[in-house]
C-alpha positions, 0 to 999 in steps of 0.5 A: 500500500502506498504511504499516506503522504504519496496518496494525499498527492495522488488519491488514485492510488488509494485502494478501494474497500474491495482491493483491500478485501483481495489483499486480506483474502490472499494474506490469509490463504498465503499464511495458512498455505505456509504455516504447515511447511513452517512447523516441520522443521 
């Protein structure tokens, strides 16, 4: 995400409510995905 001092210049780059929630989804799918290869170690 950009820093909020880049997005009060340039609001387009602000992520919509849905883009966030793509991003939420995609992190949880990832940490789940990675949390079995973690614990064999």
């Amino acid at each position: 995400m950009p820093p909020s001092k880049y997005t009060l210049m340039h609001p387009e780059a602000r992520l919509t409510a849905d883009q966030r929630q793509q991003l939420i989804h995609w992190a949880d799918q990832e940490a789940a995905r990675l949390k079995p290869a973690a614990t064999n170690k």
